[in-house]
Structures are given as structure tokens and as C-alpha cells.
C-alpha positions in Angstrom: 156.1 97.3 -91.3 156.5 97.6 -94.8 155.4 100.8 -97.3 152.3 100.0 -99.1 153.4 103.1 -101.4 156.4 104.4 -103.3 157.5 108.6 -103.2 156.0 108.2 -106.8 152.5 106.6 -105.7 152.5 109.2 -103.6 153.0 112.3 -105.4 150.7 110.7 -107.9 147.9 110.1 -105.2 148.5 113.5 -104.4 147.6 114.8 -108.0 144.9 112.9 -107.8 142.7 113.5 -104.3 144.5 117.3 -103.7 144.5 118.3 -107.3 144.3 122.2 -105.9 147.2 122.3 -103.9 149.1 118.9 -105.4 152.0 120.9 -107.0 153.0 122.5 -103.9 154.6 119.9 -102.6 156.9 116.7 -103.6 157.8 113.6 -101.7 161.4 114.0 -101.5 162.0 110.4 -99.3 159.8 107.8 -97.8 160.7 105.3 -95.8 158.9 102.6 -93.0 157.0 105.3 -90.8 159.2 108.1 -92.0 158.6 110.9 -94.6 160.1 113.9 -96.2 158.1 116.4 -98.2 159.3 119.6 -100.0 156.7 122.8 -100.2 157.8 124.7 -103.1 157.7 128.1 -101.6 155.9 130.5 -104.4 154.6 134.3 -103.4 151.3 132.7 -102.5 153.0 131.0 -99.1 153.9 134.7 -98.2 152.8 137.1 -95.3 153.7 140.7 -95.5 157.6 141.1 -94.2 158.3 138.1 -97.1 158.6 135.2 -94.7 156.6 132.1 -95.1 152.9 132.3 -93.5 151.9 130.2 -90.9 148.9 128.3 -92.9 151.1 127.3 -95.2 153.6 125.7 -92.5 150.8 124.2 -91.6 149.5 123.1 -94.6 153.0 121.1 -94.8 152.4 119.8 -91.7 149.6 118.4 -92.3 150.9 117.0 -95.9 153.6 115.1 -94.5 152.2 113.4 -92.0 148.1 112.4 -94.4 151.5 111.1 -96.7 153.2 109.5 -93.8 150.0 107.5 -92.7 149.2 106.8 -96.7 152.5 105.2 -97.4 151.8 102.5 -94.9 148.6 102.0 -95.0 147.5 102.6 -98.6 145.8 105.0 -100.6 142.6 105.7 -98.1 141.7 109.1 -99.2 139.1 109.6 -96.1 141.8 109.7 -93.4 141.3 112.6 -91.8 143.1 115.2 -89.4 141.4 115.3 -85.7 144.4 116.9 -83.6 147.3 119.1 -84.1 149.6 121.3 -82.6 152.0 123.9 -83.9 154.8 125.1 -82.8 156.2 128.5 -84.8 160.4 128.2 -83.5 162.3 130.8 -85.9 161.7 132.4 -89.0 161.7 130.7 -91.8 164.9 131.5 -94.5 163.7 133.8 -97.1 163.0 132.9 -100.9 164.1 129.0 -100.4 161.6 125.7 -100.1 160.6 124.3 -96.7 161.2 120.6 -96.1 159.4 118.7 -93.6 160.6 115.3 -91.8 157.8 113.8 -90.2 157.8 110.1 -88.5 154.7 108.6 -87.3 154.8 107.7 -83.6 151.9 105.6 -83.7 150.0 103.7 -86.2 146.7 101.8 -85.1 143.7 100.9 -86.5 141.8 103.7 -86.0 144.3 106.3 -85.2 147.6 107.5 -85.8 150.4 110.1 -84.3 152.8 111.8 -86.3 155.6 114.5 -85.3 156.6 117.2 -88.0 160.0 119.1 -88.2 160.0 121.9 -90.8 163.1 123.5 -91.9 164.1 126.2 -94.0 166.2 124.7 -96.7 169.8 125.3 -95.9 169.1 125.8 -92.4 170.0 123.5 -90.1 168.0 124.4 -87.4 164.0 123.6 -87.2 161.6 126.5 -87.7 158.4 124.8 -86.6 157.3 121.5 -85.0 154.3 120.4 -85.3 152.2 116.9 -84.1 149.3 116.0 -85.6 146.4 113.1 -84.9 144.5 111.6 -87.6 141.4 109.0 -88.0 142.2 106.5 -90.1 138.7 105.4 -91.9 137.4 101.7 -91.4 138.7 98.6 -93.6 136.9 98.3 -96.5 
């Protein structure tokens, strides 16, 4: 399968459907049914303690994979997030950017599967995993 969309095309889709939440994130790679997206950890990602909150490791999640499914299929703003499952492993590294690296396990016509590791940049070891399963809307 081919990408229907560059890192560029998607940070600029981004910008353009999530304007709110848009420059949280960057498209670091993206490659055939691969991603890997950057949150740019600010205070408003915090819980008390200082360590990054668990809606906003979601919120990644969730990012990579919408991006994931949009790089192959094309820009189809209406897919939408029906499953997902999260796993919290470690704590998160303070004052540093998560990166996600999400592949899609499945991609059909109405559905697709995507598993999420989320690291702590420097940190070799995952702190969350998460799998989520979205609709994909109906060909135009």
C-alpha cells in the first residue's frame, strides 16, 4: 500500500480540521501503515506531581493512529474513534516530549486497528500502550 499523504500534508491537515489542539503535536515520520508523532509536552499536559496526565497520553494516542489511518487513506476528516484501550506502564520522564509509534494492524473499508507505543523522549522503555479502533466514513 502506498501513503496517500506526506508528514507535511499531515501536519497541515492537522492545522486545518484540529485547529485547537493542532500545535501540540508534529508528524515526526510516516511511513506505509506506520506513524510517528511528537506531543510537545507544555504545563497544560500536566497533573499535579509534574508528570504528564493521562488525557493527554491519550489524546496522542488517539492522534497517531486518526494520522496513521489518514496517511493511507486520504484526508477523510469524519473517521472516527469507536474503540480504545490504554494501557498506563511507567511514568512518563519529566519536562521532555512524548513520542508515539503507532502501526495500523488492520486497514479495511470500514474499519481499521491501530497499536500505539508512547515513550518518554530519551527513554527507551514504553510508558503506555494503547490500541485503538476507528470507522472509516463511506467512499465519497
Amino acid at each position: 500500500m502506498a501513503l496517500k499523504m506526506t508528514s507535511g500534508e499531515l501536519d497541515e491537515f492537522i492545522k486545518r480540521v484540529f485547529p485547537q489542539v493542532a500545535e501540540d503535536f508534529t508528524v515526526e515520520d510516516v511511513a506505509p501503515m506506520e506513524i510517528t508523532v511528537r506531543l510537545h509536552v507544555a504545563d497544560r499536559h500536566l497533573r499535579p506531581g509534574g508528570t504528564v496526565s493521562g488525557p493527554s497520553m491519550f489524546g496522542l494516542a488517539d492522534v497517531s493512529v486518526y494520522l496513521a489511518i489518514m496517511a493511507m487513506i486520504g484526508p477523510k476528516a469524519l473517521a472516527v474513534t469507536t474503540n480504545s484501550s490504554l494501557d498506563f506502564m511507567r511514568k512518563p520522564a519529566s519536562g521532555v516530549d512524548l513520542i508515539s509509534k503507532c502501526r495500523l494492524l488492520k486497514l479495511g473499508r470500514v474499519l481499521a486497528v491501530g497499536d500505539v507505543l508512547l515513550y518518554s523522549e530519551g527513554m527507551a522503555e514504553p510508558v503506555a500502550r494503547a490500541t485503538m479502533t476507528y470507522s472509516i466514513p463511506p467512499k465519497d
